[in-house]
C-alpha positions as CSV (number, residue, x, y, z in Angstrom):
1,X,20.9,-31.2,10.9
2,X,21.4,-31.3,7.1
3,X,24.3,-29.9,5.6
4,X,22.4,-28.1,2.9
5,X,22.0,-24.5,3.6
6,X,18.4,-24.4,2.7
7,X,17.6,-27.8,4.5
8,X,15.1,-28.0,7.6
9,X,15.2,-31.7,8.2
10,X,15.6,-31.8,12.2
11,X,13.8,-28.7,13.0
12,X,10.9,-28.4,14.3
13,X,8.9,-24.9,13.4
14,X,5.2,-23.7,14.9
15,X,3.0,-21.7,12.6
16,X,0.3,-19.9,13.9
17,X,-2.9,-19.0,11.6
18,X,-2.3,-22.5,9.9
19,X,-5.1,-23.7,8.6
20,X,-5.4,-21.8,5.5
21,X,-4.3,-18.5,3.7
22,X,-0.7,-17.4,4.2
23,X,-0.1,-19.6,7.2
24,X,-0.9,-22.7,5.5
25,X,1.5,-21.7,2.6
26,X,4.2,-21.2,5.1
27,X,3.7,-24.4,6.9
28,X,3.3,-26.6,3.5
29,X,6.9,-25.0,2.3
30,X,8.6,-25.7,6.1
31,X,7.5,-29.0,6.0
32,X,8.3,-29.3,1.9
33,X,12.0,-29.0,3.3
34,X,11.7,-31.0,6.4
35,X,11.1,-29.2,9.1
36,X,8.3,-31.0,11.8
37,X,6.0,-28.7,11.7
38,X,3.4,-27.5,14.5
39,X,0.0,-26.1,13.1
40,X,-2.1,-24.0,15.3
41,X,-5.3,-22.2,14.7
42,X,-8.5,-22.5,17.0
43,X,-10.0,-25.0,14.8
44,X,-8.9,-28.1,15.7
45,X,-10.8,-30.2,13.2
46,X,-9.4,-28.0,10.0
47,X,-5.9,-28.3,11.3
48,X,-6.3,-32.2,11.3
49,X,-7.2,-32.2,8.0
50,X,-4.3,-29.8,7.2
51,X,-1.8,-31.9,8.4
52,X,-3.4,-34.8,7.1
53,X,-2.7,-33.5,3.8
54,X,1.1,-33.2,4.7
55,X,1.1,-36.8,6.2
56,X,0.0,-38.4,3.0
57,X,3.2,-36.2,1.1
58,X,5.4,-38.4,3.8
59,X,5.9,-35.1,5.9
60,X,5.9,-34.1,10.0
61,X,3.5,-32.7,11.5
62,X,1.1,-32.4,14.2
63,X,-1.4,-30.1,15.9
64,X,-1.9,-27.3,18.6
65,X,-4.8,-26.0,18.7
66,X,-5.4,-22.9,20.7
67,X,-6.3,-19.4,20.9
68,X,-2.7,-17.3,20.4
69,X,-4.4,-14.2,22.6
70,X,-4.2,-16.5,25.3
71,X,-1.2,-15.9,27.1
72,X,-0.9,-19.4,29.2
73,X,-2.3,-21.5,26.3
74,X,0.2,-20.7,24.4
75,X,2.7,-21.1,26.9
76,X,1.8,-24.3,27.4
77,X,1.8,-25.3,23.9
78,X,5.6,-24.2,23.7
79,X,5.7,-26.5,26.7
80,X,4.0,-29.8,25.2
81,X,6.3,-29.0,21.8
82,X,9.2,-28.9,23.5
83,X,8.5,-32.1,26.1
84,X,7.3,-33.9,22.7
85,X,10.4,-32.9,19.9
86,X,12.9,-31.8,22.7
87,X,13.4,-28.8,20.9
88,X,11.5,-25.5,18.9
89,X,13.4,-24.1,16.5
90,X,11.0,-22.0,14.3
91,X,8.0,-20.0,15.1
92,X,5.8,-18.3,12.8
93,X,3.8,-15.6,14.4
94,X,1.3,-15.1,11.3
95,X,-2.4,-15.4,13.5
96,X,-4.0,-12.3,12.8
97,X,-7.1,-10.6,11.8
98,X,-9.3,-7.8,10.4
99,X,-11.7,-5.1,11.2
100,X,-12.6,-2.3,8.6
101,X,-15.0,1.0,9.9
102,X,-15.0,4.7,9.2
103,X,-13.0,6.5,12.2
104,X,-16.3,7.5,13.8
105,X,-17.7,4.0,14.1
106,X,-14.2,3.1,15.9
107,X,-14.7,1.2,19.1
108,X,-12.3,0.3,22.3
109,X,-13.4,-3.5,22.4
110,X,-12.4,-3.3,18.1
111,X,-8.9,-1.7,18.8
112,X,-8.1,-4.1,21.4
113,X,-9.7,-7.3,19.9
114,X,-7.2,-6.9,16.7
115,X,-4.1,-5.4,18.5
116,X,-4.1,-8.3,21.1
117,X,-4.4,-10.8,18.4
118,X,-1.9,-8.8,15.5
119,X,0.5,-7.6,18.2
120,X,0.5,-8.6,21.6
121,X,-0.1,-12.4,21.2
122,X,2.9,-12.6,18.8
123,X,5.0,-10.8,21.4
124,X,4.0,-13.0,24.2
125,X,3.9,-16.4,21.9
126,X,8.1,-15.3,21.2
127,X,8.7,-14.9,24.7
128,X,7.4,-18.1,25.4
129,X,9.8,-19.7,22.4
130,X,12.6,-17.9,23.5
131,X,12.9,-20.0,26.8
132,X,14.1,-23.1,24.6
133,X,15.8,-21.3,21.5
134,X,18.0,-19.8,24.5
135,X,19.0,-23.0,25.9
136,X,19.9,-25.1,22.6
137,X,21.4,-21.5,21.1
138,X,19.6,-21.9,18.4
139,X,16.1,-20.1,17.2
140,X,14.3,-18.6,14.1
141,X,11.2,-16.0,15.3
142,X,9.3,-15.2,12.1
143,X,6.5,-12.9,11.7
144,X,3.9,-11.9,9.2
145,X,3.8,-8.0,9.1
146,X,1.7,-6.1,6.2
147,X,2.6,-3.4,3.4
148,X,-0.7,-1.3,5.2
149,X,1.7,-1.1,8.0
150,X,4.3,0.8,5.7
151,X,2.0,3.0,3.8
152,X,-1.4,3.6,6.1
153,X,-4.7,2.5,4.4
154,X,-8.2,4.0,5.3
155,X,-10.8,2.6,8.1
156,X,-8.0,-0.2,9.2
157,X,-6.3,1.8,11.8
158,X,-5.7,-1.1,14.3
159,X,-4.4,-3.5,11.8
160,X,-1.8,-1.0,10.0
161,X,-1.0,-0.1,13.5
162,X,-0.6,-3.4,15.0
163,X,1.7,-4.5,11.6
164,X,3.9,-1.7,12.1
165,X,3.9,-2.5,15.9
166,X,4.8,-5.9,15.1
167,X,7.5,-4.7,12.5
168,X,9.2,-3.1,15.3
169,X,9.2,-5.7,17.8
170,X,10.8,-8.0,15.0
171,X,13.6,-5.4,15.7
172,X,13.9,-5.2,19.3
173,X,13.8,-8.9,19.6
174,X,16.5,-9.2,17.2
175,X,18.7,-6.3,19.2
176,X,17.9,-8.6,22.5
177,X,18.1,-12.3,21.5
178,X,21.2,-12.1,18.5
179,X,23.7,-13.3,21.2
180,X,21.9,-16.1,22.2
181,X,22.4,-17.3,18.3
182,X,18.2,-16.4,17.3
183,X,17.6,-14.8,14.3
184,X,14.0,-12.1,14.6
185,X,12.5,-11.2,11.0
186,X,9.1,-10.6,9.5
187,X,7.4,-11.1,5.8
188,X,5.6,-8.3,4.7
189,X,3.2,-9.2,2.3
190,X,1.2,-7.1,-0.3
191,X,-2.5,-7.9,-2.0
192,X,-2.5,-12.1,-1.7
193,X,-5.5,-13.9,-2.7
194,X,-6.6,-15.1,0.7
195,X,-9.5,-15.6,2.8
196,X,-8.8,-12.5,5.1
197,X,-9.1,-10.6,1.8
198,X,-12.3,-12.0,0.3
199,X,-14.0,-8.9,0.7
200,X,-11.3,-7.0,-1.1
201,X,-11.4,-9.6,-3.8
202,X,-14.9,-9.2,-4.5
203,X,-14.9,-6.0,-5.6
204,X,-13.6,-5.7,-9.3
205,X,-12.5,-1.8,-9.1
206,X,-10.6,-2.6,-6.0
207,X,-8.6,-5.4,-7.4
208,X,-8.0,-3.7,-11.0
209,X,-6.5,-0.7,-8.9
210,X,-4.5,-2.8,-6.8
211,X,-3.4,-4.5,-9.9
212,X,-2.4,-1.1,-11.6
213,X,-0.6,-0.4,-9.1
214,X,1.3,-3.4,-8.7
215,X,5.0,-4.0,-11.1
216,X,3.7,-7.1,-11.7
217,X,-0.3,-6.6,-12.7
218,X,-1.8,-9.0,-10.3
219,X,-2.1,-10.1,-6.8
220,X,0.1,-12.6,-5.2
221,X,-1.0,-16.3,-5.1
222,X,0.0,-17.8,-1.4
223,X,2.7,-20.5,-2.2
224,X,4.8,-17.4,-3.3
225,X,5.3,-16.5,-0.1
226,X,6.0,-19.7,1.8
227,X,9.7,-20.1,0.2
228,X,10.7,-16.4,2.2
229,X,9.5,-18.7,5.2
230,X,11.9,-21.4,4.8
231,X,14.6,-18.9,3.4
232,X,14.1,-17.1,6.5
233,X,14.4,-20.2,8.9
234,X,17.3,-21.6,7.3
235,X,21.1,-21.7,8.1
236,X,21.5,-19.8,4.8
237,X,19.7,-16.9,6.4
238,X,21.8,-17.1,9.1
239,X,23.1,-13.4,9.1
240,X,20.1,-11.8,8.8
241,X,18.3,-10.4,11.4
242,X,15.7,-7.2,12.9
243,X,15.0,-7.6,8.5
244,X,11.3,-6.9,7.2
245,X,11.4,-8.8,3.6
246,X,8.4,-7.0,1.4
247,X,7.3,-9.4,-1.3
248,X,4.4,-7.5,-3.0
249,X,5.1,-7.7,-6.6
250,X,6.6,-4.2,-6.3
251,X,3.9,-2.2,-5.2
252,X,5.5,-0.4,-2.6
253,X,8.8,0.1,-4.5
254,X,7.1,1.4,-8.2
255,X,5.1,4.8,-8.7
């Protein structure tokens, strides 16, 4: 491995929910510093493309795709990752997604469809990584938590539940796997301009609020969150552990 503190040249890293948004702002920066990097999403023909683009910059990468609420697919991806690098260094649990209703319109098949994809798929996909960051004492578990799960927002109960959820696990991982030398953390982002948040973005009163409310007056564009990712990964983050690092242009830390 590279001497530089902020190098990833030797690691290999998979990031879930690749393809676009935050995920694919992650993976470009990992691979930006070296790392090999894994992209999964269920879309096997826009991850190609994806790591296509990273290809022609003369960087690693390559492609998994499966659904990360499947328990033994994604086993089995850690599984053909590790028999094909010899090693998995990095994973990125940042798959998730959405559903917005008014309490009463609430359903059981809603709660669980974004709770096993925000929450219990990361969970599972880390305990699968573990197995091989435990035998080469050596492992970075990253995942991508949410601002809603600090401060509560109306009619996405699941979500701001499964973020906070997910913010927690990020700590009992990091109490449980520390002495086997891995590192547990999450970004927490704010308002981003991403796909998940189209709907959001199309309403002008919305995003002038948001943006009133944010330190600095605008909403955050994707690559400035992918260097936390690689900051995160890195031996210069070494020390840090069961940390949820907020970057959302101050808009939980201003009044």
């Amino acid at each position: 491995m590279s001497h530089h503190p902020f190098s990833l040249v030797g690691r290999v890293a998979l990031v879930t929910g690749a393809s676009r948004g935050l995920g694919w702002a992650m993976a470009e920066q990992l691979a930006a510093a070296g790392a090999h990097v894994v992209l999964n999403s269920r879309d096997a023909v826009a991850l190609t493309k994806q790591a296509k683009l990273l290809h022609d910059r003369g960087q690693k990468a390559s492609v998994e795709a499966f659904d990360v609420t499947d328990t033994h697919a994604a086993e089995l991806a850690v599984e053909r990752i590790v028999k094909a690098h010899g090693r998995l260094d990095i994973l990125v649990g940042n798959a998730g997604i959405q559903h917005r209703n008014a309490i009463e319109d609430w359903k059981g098949d809603d709660w669980d469809r974004v709770t096993d994809a925000n929450l219990k798929a990361c969970f599972f996909l880390a305990q699968a990584a573990a197995k091989p960051m435990k035998a080469q004492k050596f492992g970075r578990i990253i995942f991508t938590t949410s601002i809603t799960g600090l401060l509560g927002r109306a009619t996405i109960h699941a979500y701001v539940a499964s973020k906070a959820g997910l913010a927690a696990i990020t700590r009992s991982l990091a109490a449980e796997l520390g002495e086997s030398g891995i590192t547990s953390n999450s970004i927490c982002p704010g308002y981003f301009e991403t796909e998940i948040n189209t709907a959001l973005l199309s309403d002008e009163a919305f995003v002038t609020r948001i943006n009133n409310r944010t330190a600095l007056k605008r909403w955050g564009k994707p690559a400035e969150l992918g260097g936390a990712a690689v900051f995160l990964a890195s031996d210069a983050a070494g020390y840090i552990t069961g940390h949820q690092l907020v970057i959302d242009g101050g808009f939980t830390s201003t009044m």
